[in-house]
Backbone as CSV, one residue per row, in Angstrom:
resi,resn,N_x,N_y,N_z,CA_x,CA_y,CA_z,C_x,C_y,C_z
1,UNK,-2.847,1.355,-19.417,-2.422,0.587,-18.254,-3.529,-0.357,-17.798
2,UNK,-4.875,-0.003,-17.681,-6.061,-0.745,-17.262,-5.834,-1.635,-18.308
3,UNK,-5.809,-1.654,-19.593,-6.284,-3.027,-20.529,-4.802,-3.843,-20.144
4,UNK,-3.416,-3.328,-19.755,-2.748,-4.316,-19.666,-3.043,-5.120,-18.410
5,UNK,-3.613,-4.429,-17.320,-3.834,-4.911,-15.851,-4.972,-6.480,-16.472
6,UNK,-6.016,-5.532,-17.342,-6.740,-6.756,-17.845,-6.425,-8.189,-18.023
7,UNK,-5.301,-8.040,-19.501,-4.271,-8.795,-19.988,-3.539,-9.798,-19.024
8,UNK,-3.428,-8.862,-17.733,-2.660,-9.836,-16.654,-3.374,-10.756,-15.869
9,UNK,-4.847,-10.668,-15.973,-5.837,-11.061,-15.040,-6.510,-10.133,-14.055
10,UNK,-5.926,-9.187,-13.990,-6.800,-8.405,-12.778,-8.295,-8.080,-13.506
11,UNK,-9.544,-8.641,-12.358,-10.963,-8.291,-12.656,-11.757,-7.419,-12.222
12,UNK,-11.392,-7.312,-11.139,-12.107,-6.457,-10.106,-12.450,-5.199,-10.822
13,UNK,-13.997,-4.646,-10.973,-14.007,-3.828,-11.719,-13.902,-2.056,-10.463
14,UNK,-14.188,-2.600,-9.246,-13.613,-1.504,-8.692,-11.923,-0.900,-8.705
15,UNK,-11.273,-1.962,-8.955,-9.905,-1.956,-8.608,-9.382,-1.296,-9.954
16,UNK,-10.424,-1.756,-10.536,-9.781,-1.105,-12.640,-10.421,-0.127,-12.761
17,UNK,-11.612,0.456,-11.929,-11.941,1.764,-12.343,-11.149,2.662,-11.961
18,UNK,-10.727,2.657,-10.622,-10.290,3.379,-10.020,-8.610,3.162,-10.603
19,UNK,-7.581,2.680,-10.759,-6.521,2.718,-11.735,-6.533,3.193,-13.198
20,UNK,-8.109,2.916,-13.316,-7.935,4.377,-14.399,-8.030,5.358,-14.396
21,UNK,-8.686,6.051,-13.429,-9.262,7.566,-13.243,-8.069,7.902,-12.640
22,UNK,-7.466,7.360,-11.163,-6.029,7.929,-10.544,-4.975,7.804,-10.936
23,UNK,-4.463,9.327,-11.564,-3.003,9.584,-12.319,-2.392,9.495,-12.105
24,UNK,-1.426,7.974,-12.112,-0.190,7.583,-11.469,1.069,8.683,-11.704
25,UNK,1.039,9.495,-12.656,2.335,10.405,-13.404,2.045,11.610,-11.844
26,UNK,1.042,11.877,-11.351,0.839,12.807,-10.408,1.642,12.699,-8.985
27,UNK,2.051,11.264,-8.988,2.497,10.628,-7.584,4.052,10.282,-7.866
28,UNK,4.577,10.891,-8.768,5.776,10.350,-9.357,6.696,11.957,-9.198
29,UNK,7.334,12.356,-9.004,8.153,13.819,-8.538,8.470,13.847,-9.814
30,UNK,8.617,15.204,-10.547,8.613,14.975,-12.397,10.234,15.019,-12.740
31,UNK,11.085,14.929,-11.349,12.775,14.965,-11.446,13.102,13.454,-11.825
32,UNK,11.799,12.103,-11.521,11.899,10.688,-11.488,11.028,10.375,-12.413
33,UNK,10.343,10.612,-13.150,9.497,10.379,-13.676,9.965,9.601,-14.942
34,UNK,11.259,10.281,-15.458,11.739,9.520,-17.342,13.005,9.282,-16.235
35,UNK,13.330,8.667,-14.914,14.856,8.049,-14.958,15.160,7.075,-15.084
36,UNK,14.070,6.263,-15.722,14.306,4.731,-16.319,14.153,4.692,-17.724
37,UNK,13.665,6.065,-18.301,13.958,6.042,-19.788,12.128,5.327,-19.502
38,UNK,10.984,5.271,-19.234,9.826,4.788,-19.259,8.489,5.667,-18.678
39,UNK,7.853,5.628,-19.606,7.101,6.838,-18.470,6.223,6.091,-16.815
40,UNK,5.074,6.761,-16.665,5.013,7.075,-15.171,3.948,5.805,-15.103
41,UNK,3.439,5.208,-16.709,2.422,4.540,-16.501,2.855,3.022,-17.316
42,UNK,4.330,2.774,-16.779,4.795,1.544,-17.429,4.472,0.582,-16.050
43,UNK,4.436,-0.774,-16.370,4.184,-1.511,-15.419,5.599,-1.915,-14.331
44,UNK,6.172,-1.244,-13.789,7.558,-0.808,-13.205,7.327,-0.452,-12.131
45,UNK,8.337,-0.255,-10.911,8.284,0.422,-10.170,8.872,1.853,-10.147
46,UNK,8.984,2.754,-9.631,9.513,4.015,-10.416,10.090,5.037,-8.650
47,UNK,11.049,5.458,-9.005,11.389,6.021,-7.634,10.642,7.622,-7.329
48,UNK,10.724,7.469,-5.810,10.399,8.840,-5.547,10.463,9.397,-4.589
49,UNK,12.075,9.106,-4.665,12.617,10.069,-3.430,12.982,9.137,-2.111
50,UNK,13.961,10.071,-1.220,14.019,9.116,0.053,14.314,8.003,0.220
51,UNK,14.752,7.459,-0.895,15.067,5.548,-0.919,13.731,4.767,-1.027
52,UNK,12.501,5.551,-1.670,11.442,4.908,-1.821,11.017,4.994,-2.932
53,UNK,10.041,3.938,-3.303,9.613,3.619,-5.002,8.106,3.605,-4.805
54,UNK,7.280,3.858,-5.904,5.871,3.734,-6.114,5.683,2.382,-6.748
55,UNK,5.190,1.709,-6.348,5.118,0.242,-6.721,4.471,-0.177,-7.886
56,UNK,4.701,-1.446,-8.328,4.375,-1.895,-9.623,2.807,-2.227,-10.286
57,UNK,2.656,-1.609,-11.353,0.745,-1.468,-11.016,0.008,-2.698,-10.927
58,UNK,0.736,-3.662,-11.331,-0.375,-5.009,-11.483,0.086,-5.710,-9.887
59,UNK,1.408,-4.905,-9.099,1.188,-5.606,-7.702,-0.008,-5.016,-7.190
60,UNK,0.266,-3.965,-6.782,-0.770,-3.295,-6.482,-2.612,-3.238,-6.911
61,UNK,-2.927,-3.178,-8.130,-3.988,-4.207,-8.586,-4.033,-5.454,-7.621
62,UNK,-3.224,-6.181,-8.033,-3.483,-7.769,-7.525,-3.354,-7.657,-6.242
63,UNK,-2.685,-6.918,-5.340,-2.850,-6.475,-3.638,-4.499,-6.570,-3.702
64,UNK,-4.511,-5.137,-3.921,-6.509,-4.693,-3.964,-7.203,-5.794,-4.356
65,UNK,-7.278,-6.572,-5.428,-8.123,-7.851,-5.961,-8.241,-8.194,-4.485
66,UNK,-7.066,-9.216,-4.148,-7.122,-9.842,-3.270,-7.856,-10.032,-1.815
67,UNK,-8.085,-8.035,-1.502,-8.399,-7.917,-0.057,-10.015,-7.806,-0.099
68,UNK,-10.777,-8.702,-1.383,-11.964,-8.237,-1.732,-12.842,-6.829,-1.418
69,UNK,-12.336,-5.564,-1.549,-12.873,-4.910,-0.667,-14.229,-3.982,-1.501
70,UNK,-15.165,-3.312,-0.728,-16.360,-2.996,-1.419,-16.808,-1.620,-0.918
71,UNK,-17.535,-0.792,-1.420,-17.211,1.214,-1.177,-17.824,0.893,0.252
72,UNK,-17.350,1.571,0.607,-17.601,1.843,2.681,-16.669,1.187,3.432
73,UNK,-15.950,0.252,3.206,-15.016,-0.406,3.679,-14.102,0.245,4.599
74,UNK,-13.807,-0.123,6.038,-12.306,0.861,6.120,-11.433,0.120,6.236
75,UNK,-10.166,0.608,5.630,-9.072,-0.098,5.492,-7.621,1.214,6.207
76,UNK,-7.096,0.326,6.496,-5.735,0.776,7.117,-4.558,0.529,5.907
77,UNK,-3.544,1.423,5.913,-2.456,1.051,5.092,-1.208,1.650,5.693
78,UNK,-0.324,1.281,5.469,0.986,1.025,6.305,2.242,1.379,5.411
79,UNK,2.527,2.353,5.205,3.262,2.734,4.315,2.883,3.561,2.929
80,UNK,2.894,4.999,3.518,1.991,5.816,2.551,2.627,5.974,1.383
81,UNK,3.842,6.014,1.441,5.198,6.458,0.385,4.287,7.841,-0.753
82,UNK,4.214,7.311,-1.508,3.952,8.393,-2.548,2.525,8.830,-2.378
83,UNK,1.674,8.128,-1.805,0.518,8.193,-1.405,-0.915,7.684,-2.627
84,UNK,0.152,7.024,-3.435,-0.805,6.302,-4.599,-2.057,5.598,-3.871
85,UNK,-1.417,4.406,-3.390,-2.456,3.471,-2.863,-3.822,4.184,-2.214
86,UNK,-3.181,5.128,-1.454,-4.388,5.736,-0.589,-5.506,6.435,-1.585
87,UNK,-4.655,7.025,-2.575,-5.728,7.589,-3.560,-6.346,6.948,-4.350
88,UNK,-6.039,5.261,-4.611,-6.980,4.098,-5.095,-8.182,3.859,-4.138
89,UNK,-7.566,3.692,-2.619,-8.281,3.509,-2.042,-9.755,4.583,-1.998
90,UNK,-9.152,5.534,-1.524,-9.906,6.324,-1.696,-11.174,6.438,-2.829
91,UNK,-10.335,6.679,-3.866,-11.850,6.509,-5.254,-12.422,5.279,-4.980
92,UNK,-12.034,4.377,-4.814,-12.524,3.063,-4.638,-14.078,3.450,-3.659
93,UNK,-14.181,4.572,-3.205,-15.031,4.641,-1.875,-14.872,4.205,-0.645
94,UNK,-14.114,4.169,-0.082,-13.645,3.683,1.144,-13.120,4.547,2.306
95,UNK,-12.915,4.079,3.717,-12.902,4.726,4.611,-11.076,4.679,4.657
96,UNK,-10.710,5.424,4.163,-8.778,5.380,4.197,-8.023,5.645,5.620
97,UNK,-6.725,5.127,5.823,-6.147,5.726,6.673,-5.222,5.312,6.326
98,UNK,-3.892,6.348,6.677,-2.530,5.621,5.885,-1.681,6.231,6.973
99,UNK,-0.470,5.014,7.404,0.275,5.575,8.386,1.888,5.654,7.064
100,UNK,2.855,7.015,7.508,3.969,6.957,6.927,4.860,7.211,8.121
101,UNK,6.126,6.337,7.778,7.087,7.056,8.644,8.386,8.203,8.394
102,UNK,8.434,8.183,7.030,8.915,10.030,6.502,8.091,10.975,6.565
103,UNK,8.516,11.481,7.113,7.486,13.165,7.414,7.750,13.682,6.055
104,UNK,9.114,13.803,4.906,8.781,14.737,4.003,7.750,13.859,2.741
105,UNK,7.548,12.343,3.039,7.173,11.834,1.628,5.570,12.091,2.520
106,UNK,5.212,11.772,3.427,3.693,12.115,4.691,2.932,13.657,3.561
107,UNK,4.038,13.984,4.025,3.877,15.811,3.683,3.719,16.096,2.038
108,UNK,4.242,15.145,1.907,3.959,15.709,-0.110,2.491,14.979,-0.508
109,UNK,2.518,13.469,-0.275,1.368,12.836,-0.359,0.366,13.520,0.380
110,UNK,0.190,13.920,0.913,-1.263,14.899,1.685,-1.627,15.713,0.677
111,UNK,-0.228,16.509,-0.171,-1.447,17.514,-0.801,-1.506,17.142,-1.939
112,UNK,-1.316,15.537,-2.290,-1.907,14.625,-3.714,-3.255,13.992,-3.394
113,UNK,-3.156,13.599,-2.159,-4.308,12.114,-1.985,-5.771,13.262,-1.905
114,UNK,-6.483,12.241,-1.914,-8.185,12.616,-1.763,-8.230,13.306,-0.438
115,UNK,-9.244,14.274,-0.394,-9.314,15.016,0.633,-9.773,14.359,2.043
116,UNK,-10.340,12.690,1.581,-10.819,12.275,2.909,-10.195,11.232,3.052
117,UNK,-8.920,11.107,2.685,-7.524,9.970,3.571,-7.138,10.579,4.951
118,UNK,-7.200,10.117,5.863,-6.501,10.163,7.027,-5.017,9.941,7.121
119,UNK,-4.434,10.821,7.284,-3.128,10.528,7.376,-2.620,10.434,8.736
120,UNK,-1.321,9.364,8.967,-0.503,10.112,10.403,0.749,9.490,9.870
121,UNK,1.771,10.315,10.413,2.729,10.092,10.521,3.405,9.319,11.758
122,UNK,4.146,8.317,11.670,4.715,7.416,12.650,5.244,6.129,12.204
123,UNK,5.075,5.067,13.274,5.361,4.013,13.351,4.256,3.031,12.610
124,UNK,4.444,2.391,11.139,3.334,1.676,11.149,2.886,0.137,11.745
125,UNK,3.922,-0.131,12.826,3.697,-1.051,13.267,2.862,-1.469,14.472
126,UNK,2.548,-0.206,15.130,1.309,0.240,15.934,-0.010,0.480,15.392
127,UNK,0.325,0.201,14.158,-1.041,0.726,13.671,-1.838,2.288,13.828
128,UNK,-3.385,1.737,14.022,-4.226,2.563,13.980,-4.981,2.473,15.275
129,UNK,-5.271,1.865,16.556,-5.448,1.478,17.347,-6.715,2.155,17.436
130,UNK,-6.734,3.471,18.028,-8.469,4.401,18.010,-9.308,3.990,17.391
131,UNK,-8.727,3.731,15.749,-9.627,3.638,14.479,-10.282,2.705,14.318
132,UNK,-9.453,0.657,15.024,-9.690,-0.339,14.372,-10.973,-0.434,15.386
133,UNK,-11.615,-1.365,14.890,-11.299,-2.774,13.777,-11.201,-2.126,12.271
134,UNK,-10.209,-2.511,11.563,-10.498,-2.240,10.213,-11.155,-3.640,9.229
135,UNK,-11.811,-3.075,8.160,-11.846,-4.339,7.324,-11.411,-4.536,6.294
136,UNK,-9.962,-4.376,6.360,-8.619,-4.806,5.401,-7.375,-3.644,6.047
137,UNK,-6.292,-4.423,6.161,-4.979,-3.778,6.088,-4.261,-4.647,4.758
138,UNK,-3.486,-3.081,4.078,-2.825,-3.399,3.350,-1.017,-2.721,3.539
139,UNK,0.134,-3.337,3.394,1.269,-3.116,3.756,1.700,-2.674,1.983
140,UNK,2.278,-1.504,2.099,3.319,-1.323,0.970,4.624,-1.241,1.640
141,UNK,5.252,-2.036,2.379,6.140,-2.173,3.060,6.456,-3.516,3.785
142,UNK,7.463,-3.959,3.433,7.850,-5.659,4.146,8.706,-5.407,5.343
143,UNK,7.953,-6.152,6.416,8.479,-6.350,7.676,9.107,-8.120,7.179
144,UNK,9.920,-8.271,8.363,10.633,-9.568,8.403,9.001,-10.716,8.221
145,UNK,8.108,-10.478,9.379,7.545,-11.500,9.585,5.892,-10.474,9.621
146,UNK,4.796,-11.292,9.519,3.569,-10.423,10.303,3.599,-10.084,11.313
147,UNK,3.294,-8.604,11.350,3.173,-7.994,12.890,1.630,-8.848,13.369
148,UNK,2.017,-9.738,14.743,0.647,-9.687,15.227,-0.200,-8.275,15.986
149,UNK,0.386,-6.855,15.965,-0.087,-6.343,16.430,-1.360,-5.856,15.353
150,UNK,-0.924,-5.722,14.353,-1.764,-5.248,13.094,-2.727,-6.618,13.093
151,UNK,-2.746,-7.915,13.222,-3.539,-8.525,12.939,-4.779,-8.597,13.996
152,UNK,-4.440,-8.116,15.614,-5.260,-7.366,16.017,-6.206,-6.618,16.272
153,UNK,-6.248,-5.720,14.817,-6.602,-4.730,14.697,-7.846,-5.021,13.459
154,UNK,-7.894,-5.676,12.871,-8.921,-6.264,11.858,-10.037,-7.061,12.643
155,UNK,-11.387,-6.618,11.910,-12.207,-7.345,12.070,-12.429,-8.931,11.947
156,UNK,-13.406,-8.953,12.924,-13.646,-10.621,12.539,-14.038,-10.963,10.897
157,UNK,-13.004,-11.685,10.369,-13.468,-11.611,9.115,-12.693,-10.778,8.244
158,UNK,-11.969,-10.015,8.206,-10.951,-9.452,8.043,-9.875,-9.805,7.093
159,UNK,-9.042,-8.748,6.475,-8.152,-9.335,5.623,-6.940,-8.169,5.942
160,UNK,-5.458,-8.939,5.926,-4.583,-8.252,5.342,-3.663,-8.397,4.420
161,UNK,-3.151,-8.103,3.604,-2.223,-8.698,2.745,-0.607,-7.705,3.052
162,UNK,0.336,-8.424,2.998,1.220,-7.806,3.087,2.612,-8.348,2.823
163,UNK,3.951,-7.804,2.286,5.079,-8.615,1.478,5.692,-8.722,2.772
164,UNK,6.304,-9.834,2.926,7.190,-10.433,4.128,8.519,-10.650,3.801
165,UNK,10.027,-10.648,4.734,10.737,-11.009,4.520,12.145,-10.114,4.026
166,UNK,13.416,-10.577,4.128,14.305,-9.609,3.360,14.857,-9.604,2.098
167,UNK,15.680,-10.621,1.941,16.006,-10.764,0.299,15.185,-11.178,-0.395
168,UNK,14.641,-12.118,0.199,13.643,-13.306,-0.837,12.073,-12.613,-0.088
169,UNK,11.223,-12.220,-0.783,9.871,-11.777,-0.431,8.855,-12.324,-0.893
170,UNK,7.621,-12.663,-0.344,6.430,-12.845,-0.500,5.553,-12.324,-0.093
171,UNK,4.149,-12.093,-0.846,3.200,-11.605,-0.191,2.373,-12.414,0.484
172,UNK,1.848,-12.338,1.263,1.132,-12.968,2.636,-0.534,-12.591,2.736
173,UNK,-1.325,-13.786,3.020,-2.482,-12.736,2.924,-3.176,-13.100,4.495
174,UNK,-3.476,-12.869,4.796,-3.865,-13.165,6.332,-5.468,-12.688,6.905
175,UNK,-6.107,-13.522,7.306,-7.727,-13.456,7.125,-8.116,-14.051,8.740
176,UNK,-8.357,-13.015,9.271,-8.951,-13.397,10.393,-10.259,-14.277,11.052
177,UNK,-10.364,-14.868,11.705,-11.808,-15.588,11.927,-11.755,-16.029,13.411
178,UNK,-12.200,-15.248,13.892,-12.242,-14.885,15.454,-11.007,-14.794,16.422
179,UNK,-10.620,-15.686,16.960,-9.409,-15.350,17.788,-8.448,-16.412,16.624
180,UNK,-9.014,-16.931,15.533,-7.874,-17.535,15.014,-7.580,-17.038,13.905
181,UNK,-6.110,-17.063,13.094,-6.312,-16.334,11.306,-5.679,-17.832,10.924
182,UNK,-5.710,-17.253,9.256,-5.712,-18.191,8.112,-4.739,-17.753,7.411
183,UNK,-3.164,-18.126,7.094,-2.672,-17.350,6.819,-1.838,-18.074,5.103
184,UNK,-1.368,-17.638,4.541,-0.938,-18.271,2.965,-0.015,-17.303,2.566
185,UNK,0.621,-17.980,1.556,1.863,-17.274,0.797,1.386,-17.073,-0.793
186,UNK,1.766,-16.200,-1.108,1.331,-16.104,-2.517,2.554,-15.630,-3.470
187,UNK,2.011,-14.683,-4.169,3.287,-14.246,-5.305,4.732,-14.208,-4.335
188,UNK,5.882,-14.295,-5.318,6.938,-13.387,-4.947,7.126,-11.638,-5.614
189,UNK,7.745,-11.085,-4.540,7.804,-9.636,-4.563,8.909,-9.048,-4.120
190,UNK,8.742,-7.565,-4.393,9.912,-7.051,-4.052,9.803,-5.534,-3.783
191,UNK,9.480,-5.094,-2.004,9.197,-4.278,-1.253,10.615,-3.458,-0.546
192,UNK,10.299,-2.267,-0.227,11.234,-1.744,0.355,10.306,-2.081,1.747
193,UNK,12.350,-2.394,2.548,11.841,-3.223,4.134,10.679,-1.995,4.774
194,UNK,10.369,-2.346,6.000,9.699,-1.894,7.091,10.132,-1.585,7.725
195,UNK,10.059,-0.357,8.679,11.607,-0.050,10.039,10.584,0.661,11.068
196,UNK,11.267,0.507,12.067,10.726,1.012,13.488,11.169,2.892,13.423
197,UNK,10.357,3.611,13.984,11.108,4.392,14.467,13.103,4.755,14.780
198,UNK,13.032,4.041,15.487,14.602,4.065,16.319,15.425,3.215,15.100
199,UNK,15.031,2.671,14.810,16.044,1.597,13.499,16.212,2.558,12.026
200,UNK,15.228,3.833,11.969,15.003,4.206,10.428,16.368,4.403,10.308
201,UNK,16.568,4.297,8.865,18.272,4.664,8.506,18.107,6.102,8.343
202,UNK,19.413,6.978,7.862,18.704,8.274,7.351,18.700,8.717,6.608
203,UNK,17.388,9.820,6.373,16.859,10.310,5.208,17.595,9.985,3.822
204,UNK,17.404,10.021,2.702,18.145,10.070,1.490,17.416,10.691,0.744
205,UNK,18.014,12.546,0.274,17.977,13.342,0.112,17.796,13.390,-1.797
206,UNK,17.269,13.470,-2.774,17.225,13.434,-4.054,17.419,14.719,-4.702
């Protein structure tokens, strides 16, 4: 998987170490694992449970590229789902925190991720508030538009990247610089939406 991430352009040699050492097949429920007929380490998205998917490795790569980030860093993330990302983050050396709003996918990812991810369960559109400033938020989850509350919450200097929008998606990267940000469109993508509390649909049971 790392030499194809290569192949695609991803450089970052933190971002490729750490996608090699963390076992994507571990974050995959082994009932989903062959239901595309592909295993756990094809460049795909792959389901897992709940109406949620573990995302595609070279998005994800190219997310991380993007938010330049370097070991000590803390970063916020917004949508724990399987709890992959957090465990990139994590090896990566970094200060993790991951908000989910399913308590049963919260609850499985805890006893996958690295022992020093912060987890909470809730709303990730409140963020992390106690925690910030962070220096990077990353969204595995598309809201309609950027929350300015999350952009808030980043340091001066700051980065977030995150997929926007409903049918048609893009990722967004958004870079703070004092009371003003910098904001751009990049790839197209394809995220499961973002929901409030009170809006979640319900559960979907596998």
């Amino acid at each position: 998987m790392v030499d194809l991430l290569k192949q695609m352009g991803v450089q970052d040699n933190l971002v490729l170490h750490a996608m090699g050492v963390v076992e994507r097949h571990r974050f995959v429920p082994s009932k989903h694992r062959y239901q595309r007929l592909e295993d756990p380490y094809c460049n795909h998205p792959l389901p897992i449970g709940y109406g949620q998917t573990i995302s595609q490795p070279f998005v994800v790569a190219y997310m991380l590229e993007k938010l330049k980030l370097t070991s000590g860093k803390k970063v916020l993330e917004i949508g724990t789902g399987s709890g992959y990302v957090a465990a990139l983050l994590d090896e990566m050396g970094l200060q993790v925190f991951t908000i989910e709003i399913v308590d049963e996918l919260a609850r499985r990812a805890e006893k996958i991720m690295g022992r020093d991810v912060h987890l909470r369960i809730g709303d990730g559109y409140t963020g992390w508030p106690e925690e910030a400033p962070f220096d990077a938020i990353i969204l595995s989850c598309a809201p309609r538009n950027v929350p300015e509350n999350l952009i808030t919450q980043l340091k001066d200097g700051g980065r977030m990247i995150l997929p926007t929008g409903d049918m048609i998606q893009r990722l967004v990267m958004v870079i703070k610089t004092g009371a003003n940000t910098i904001q751009h469109e990049d790839i197209p993508v394809r995220f499961v939406p973002m929901v409030h509390p009170d809006k979640q649909e319900p559960t979907l049971r596998y």
